[in-house]
C-alpha positions as a printed Julia matrix, in Angstrom:
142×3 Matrix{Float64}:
 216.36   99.16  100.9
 213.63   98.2    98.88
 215.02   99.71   95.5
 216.29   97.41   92.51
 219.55   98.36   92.49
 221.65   95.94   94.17
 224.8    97.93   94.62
 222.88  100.8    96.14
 221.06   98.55   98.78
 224.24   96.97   99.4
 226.0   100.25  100.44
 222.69  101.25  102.56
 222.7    97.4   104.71
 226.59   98.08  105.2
 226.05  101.66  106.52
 223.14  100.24  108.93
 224.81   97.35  109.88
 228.03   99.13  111.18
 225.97  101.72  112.52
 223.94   99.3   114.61
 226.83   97.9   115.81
 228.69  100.66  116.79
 225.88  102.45  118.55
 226.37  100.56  121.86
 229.37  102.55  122.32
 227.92  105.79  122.27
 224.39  107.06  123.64
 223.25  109.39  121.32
 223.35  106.38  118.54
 221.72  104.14  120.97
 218.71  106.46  120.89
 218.57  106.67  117.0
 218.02  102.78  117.63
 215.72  102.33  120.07
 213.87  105.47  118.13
 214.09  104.34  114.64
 214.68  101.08  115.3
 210.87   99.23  114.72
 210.9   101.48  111.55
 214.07   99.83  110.11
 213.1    96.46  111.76
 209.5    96.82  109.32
 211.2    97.82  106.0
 213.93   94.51  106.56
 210.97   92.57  107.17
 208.98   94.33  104.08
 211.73   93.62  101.95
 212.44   89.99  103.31
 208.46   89.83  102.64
 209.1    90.47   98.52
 209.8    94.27   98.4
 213.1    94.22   97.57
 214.95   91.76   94.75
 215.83   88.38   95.98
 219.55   88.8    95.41
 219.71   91.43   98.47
 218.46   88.81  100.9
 221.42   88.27  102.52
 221.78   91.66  103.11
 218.26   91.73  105.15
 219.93   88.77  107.52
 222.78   90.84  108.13
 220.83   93.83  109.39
 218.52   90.96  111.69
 221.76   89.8   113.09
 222.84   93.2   113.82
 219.95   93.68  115.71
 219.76   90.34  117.32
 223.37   90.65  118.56
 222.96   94.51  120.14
 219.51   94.88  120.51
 218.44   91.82  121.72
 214.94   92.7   124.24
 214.31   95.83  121.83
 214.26   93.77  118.68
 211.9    90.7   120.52
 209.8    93.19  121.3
 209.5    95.04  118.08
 209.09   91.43  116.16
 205.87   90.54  118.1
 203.67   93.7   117.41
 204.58   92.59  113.24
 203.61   89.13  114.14
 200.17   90.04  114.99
 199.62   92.56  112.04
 197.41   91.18  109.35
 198.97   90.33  105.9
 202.15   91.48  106.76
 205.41   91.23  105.68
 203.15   88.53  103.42
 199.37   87.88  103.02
 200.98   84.33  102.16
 202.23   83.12  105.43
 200.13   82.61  108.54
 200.59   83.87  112.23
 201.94   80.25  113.31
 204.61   80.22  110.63
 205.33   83.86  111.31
 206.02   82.69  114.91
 208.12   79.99  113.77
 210.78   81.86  111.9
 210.61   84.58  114.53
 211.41   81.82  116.66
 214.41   80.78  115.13
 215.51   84.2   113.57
 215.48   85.55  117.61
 217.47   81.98  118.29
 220.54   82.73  115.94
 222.92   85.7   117.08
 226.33   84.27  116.2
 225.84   82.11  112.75
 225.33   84.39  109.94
 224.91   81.36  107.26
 222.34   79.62  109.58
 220.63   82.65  110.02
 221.29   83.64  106.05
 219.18   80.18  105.53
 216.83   80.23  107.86
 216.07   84.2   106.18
 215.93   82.61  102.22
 213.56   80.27  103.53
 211.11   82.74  104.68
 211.1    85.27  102.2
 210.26   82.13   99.66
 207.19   81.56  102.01
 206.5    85.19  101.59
 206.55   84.85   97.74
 204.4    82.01   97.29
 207.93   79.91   96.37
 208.9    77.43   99.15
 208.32   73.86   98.06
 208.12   74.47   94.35
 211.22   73.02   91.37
 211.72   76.94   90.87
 212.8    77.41   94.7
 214.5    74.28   95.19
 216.76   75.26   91.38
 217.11   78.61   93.0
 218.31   78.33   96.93
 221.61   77.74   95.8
 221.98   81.06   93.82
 220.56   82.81   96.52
């Protein structure tokens, strides 16, 4: 997910995405979740964090919301033992604004553009690029 080429991280969110949310219907997916699921959960947030090109952002959100629809107690869970880890998905941000946009990623399960938002404005905190001319020029390519 964390690879340069757009179109190939594109096809590799889609696959997830649909696979997340057609897991509920069938048990042996379900455990590929719950088993693989803080492993998928770390490389989104890795690549939200500046791993992966800016331009497959909204692609990270989607995967979030996935998670946040289906696997609602699994994925609150799985976000607090990365809020506590040192320097991670960032050594930029701090544990209080990690909680914050935990809080409000957990909060949106239904509005992909809010959530979308809410996702650009974190990985710009990860990057070192919220508040400067370059972000604010940049948000709406994003």
């Amino acid at each position: 997910m964390s690879l340069p080429e757009a179109p190939t991280v594109k096809a590799a969110c889609l696959f997830l995405v649909t696979f997340i949310n057609q897991s509920c219907d069938h048990n042996v997916m379900v455990i590929v979740v719950n088993e693989q699921g803080m492993s998928l959960l770390e490389q989104t947030l890795r690549c939200i964090g500046g791993e992966a090109p800016r331009s497959v952002i909204d692609l990270m959100a989607d995967i979030l919301l996935s998670l946040n629809k289906n696997y609602f107690d699994r994925l609150c869970a799985w976000m607090t033992v990365f809020l506590h880890r040192d320097g991670f998905p960032s050594s930029r941000i701090t544990v209080m604004q990690k909680e914050h946009y935990i809080r409000m990623i957990l909060t949106e399960k239904v509005n992909k553009r809010k959530l979308q938002e809410t996702v650009k404005e974190f990985t710009l905190l990860c990057r070192g690029l919220l508040g400067t001319e370059y972000a604010s020029q940049i948000v709406t390519y994003l």
